[in-house]
C-alpha positions as CSV (number, residue, x, y, z in Angstrom):
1,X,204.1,-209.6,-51.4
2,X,204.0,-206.2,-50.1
3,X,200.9,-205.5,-52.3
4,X,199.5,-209.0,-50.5
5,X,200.1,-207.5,-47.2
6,X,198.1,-203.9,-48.2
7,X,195.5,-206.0,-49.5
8,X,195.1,-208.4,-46.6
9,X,195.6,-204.9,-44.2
10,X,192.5,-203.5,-46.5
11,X,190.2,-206.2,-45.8
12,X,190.7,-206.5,-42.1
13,X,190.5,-202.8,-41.6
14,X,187.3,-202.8,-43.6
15,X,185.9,-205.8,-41.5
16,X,186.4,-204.1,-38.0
17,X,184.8,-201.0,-39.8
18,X,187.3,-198.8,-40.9
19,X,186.9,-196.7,-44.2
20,X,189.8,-197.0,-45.5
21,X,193.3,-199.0,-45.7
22,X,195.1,-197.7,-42.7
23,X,199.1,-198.1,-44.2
24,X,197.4,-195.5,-47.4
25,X,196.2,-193.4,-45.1
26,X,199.2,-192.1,-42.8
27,X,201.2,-190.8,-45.4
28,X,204.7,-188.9,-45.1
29,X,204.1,-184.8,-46.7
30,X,206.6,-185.8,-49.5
31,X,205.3,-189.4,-50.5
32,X,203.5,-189.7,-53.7
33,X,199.6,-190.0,-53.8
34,X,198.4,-192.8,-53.9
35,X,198.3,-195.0,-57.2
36,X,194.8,-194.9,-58.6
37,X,192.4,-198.2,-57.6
38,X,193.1,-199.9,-61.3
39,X,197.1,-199.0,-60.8
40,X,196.6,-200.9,-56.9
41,X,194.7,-203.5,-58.6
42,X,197.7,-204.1,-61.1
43,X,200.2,-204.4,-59.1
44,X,198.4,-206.8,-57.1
45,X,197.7,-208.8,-59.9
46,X,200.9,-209.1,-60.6
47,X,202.4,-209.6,-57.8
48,X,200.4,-212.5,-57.2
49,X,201.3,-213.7,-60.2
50,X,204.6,-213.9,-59.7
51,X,204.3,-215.2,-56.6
52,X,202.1,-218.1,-58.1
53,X,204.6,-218.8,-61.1
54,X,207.0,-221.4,-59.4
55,X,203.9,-223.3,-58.7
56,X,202.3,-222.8,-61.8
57,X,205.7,-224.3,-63.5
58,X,205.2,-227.3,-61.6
59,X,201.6,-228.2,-62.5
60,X,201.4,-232.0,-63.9
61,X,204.4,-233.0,-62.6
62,X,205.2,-234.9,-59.3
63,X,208.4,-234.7,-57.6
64,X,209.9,-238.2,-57.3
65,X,209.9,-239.6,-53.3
66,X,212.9,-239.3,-51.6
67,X,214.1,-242.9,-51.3
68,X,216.8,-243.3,-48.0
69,X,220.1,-245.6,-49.1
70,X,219.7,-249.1,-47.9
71,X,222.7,-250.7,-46.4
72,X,223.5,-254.5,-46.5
73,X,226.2,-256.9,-45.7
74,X,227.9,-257.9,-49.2
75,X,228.4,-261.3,-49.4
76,X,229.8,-263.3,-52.0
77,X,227.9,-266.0,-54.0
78,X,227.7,-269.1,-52.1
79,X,228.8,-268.0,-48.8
80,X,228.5,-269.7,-45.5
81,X,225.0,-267.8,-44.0
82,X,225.3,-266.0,-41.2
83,X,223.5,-267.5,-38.1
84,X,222.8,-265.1,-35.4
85,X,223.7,-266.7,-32.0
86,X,222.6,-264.5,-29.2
87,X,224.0,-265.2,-25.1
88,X,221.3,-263.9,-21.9
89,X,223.1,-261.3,-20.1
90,X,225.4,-263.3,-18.3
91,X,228.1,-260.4,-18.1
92,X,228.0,-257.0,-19.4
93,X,228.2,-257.2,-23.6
94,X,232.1,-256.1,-23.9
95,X,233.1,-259.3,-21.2
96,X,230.5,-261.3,-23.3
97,X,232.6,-261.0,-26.2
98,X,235.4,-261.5,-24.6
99,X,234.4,-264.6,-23.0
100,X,232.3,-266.5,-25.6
101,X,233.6,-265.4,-28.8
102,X,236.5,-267.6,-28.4
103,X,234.3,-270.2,-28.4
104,X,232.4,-269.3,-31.4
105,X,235.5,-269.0,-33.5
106,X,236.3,-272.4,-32.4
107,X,232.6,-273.5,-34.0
108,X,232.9,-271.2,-37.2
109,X,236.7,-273.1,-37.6
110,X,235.5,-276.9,-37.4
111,X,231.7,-275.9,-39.5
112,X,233.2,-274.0,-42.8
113,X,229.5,-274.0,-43.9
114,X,227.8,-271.3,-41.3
115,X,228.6,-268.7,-39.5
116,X,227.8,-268.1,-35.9
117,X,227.9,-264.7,-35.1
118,X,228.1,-264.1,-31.6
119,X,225.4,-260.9,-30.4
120,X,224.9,-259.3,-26.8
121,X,222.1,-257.6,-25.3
122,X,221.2,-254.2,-23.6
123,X,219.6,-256.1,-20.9
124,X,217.1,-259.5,-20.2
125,X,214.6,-257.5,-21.8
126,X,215.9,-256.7,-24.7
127,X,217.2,-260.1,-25.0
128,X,213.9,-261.6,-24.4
129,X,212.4,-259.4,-26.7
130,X,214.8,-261.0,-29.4
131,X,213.5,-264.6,-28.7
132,X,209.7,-263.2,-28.7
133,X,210.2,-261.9,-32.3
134,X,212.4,-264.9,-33.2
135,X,215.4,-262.8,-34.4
136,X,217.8,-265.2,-33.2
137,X,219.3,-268.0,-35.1
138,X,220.7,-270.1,-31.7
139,X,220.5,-268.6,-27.9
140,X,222.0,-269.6,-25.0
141,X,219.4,-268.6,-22.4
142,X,218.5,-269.1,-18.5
143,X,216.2,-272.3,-18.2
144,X,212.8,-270.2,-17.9
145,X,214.2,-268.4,-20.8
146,X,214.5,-272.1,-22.3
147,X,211.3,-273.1,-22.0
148,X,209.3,-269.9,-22.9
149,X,211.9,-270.0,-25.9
150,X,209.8,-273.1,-27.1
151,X,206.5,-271.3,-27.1
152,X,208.0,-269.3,-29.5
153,X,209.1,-271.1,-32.2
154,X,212.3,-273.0,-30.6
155,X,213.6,-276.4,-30.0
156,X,216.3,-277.2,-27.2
157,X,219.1,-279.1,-28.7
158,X,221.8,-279.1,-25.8
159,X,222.6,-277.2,-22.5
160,X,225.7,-276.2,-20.3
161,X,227.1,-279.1,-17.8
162,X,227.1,-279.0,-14.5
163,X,224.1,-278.5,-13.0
164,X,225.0,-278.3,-9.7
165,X,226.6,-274.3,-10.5
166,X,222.8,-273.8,-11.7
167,X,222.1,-272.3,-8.4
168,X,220.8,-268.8,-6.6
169,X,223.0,-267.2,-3.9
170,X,222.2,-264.2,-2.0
171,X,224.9,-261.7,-1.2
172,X,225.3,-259.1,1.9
173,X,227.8,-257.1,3.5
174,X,229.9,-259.1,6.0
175,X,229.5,-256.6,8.5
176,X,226.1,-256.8,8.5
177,X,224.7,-260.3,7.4
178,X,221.5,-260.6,9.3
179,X,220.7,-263.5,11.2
180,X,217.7,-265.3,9.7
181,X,215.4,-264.1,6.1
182,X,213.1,-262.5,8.5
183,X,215.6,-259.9,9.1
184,X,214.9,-258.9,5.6
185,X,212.0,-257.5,6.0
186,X,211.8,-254.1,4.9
187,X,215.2,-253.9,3.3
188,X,216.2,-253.8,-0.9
189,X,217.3,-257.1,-2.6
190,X,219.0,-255.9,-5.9
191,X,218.8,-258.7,-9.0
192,X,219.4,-258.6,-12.4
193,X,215.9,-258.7,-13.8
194,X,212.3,-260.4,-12.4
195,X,213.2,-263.3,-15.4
196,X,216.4,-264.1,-13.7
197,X,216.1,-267.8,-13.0
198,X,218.9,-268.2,-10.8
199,X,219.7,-264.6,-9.7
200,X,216.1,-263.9,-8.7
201,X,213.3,-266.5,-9.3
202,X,214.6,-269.0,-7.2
203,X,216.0,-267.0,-4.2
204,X,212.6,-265.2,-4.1
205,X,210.8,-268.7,-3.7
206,X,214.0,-269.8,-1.0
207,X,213.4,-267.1,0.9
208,X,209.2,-267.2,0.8
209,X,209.6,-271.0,1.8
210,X,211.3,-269.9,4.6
211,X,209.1,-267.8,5.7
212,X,209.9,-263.8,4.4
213,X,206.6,-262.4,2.7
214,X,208.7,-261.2,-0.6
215,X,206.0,-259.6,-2.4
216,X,205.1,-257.5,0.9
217,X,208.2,-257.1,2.8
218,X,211.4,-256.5,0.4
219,X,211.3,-254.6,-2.1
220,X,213.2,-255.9,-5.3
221,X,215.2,-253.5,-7.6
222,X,215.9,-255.2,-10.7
223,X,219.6,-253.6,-12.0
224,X,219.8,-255.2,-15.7
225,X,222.8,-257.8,-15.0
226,X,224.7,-259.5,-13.0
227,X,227.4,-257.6,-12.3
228,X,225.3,-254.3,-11.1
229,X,223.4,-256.9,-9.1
230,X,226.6,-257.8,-7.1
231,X,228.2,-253.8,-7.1
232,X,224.5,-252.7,-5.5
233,X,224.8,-254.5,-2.5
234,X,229.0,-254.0,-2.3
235,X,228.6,-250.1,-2.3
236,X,225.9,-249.9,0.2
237,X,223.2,-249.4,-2.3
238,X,220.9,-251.9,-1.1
239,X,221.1,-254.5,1.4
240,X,221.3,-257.7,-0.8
241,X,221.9,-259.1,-3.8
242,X,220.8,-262.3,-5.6
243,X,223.3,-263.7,-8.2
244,X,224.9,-267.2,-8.8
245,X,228.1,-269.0,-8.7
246,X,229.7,-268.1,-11.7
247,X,229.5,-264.6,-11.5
248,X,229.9,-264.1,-8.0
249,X,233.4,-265.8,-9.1
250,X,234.4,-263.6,-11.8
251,X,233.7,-260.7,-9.6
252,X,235.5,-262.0,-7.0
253,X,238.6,-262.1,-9.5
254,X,237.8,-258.6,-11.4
255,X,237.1,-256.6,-7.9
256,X,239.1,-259.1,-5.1
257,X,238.7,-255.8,-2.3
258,X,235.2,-255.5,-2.6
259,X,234.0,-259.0,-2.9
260,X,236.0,-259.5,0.6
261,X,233.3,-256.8,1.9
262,X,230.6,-259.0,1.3
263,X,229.8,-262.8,2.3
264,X,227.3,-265.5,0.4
265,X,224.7,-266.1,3.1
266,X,221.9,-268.6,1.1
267,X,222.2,-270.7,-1.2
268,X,219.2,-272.1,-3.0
269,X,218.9,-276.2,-4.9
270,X,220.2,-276.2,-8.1
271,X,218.0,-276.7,-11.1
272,X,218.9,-278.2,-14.8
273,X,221.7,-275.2,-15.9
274,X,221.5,-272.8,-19.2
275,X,220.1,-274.7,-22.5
276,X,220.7,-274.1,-26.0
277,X,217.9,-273.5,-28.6
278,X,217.6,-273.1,-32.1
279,X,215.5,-271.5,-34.1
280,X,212.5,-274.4,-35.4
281,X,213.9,-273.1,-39.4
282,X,217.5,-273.9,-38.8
283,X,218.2,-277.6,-40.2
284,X,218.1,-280.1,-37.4
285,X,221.7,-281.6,-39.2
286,X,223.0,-278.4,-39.3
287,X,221.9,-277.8,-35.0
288,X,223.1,-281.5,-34.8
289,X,226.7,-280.3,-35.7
290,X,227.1,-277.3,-34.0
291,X,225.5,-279.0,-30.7
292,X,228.7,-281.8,-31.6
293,X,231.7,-278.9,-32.1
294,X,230.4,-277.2,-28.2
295,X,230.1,-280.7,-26.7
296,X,234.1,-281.6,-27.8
297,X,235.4,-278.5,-26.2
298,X,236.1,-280.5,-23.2
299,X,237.8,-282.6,-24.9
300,X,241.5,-281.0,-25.7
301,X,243.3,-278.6,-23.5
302,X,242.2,-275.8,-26.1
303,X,239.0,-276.5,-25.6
304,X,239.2,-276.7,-21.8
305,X,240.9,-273.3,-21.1
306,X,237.8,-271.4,-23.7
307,X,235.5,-273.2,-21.5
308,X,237.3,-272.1,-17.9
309,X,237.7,-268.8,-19.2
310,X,233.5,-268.5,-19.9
311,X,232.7,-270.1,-16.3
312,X,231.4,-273.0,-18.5
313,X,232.0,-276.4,-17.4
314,X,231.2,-277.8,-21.1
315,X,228.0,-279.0,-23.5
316,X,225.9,-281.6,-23.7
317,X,223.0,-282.8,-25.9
318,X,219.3,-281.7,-24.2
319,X,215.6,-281.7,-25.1
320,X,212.8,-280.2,-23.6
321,X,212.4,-283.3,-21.3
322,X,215.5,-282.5,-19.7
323,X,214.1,-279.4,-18.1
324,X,211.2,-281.7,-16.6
325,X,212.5,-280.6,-12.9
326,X,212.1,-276.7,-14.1
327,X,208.5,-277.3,-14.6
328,X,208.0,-278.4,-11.3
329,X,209.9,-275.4,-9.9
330,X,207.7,-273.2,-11.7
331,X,204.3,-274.9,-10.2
332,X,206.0,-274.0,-6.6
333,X,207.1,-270.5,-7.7
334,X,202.9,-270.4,-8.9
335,X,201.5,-271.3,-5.9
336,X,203.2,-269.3,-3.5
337,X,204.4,-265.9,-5.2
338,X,201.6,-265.6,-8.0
339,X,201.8,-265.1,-11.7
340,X,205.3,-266.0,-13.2
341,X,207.4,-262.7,-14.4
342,X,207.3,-262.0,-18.1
């Protein structure tokens, strides 16, 4: 390598114009002369060589591709599949578990032959994103969620009860609750995300009909769920917030001092609640069945308190002409705020 590093030296000296290598021609009184041009030659040969031998070794043959580990589930022959049920961002994904994977258990107990395995999200998008690619076995999303679920290779088998929960609110400080929408303008409404039937689609459109210019005169920060929605406008950090009932109740319980810093001052209609959709592959029997086990929660005490504890009212069968009232909700939302959020 050193011989290399002369040679390359050489050749660059001799380019700019110099007569000779410079690193031969500063020598120390007691070094040695130079070795002779056939000696230099030599030992660059074989330096090179040597250098080169490693390669030369491996000539012919190709080094096998590294090929990563893959990972998988081991299931035993025959076992009940795994069916990947995933829930909109309702709650933040730890309470999600909490709340709904009771209820699953109770569905994985009464069908022996599937298993629902119960997955949260980051966020809507990411659980939107999930239903795009079709990645989920069941979902329980918001209506709009329900219906673009259909466009993308789902059916709606059932829905949550009561309807009439199925509504927006809009939250601000007590101390501060302005008079009428049109002291809104130029103020912050925090929501969960732009898809956010309840929590942000339909308050927008209350508040438009009533006469606030949403698109030009608030400014909307969307805070990823529910729960952020609600702690934006109780720490000052904007000066509303759009949520609905169930929520606003659980925070109420979790954070009792600061929900009594803030008061409910709209309310919007309610609308056809949260449906249930399966994936077009999964057997219509098999959806038939789990669709039954949900709908007889209501019916025991057991069932009851899962259901109290998820802010559920219960389940009943649906199909996509049960959401007929949406649609029109949608042409409204159209016509007066523009393109629908996606």
């Amino acid at each position: 390598m050193i011989a290399d590093a002369v040679a390359c030296r050489h050749d660059k000296d001799m380019a700019l114009g110099y007569k000779g290598c410079m690193p031969n021609a500063i020598l120390h009184p007691r070094a040695r002369p130079a070795p002779s041009r056939p000696r230099r030659r030599a030992v660059r040969f074989a330096a090179l060589l040597l250098a080169a031998l490693p390669l030369l070794q491996g000539c012919g043959e190709r080094e096998a591709p590294i090929v990563p580990p893959e990972y998988s589930e081991k299931r035993l022959p025959g076992a009940a599949p795994v069916l990947r049920f995933g829930v909109h961002p309702l709650h933040n994904p730890n309470r999600l578990f909490e709340l709904y994977g009771p209820i699953v258990d109770a569905v994985n107990r009464a069908i022996p032959d599937a298993e629902l395995r119960l997955e949260a999200s980051r966020d809507y998008a990411d659980f939107e994103r999930k239903l795009r690619e079709r990645e989920l076995d069941l979902a329980l999303p918001n209506p709009y969620q329900t219906l673009k679920a259909v466009r993308h290779g789902y059916r709606i088998i059932g829905k949550v009860k009561g309807d009439e929960d199925f509504r927006g609110i809009i939250l601000t400080r007590a101390k501060s609750a302005p008079g009428s929408v049109r002291e809104l303008r130029g103020k912050t409404l925090a929501c969960p995300a732009r898809t956010a039937l309840a929590a942000c689609m339909m308050p927008l459109l209350y508040l438009n009909e009533l006469g606030l210019d949403v698109r030009r005169d608030l400014t909307v920060m969307e805070v990823g769920s529910q729960e952020s929605s609600i702690l934006n406008v109780a720490r000052g950090l904007t000066d509303a917030a759009a949520t609905w009932p169930p929520p606003w109740r659980a925070f109420q319980r979790a954070y009792p001092e600061l929900a009594a810093t803030l008061s409910v001052r709209w309310e919007t209609e309610p609308l056809p609640n949260n449906g249930l959709v399966a994936r077009e592959d999964l057997p219509e029997e098999l959806g038939a069945r789990i669709v039954e086990q949900l709908v007889r929660l209501d019916g025991n005490d057991a069932g009851r308190s899962l259901l109290q504890a998820a802010e559920i009212a219960g389940f009943e069968p649906a199909n996509q002409a049960t959401y007929a009232p949406l649609t029109t909700f949608l042409e409204r939302y159209e016509t007066r705020l523009g393109a629908l959020p996606e």
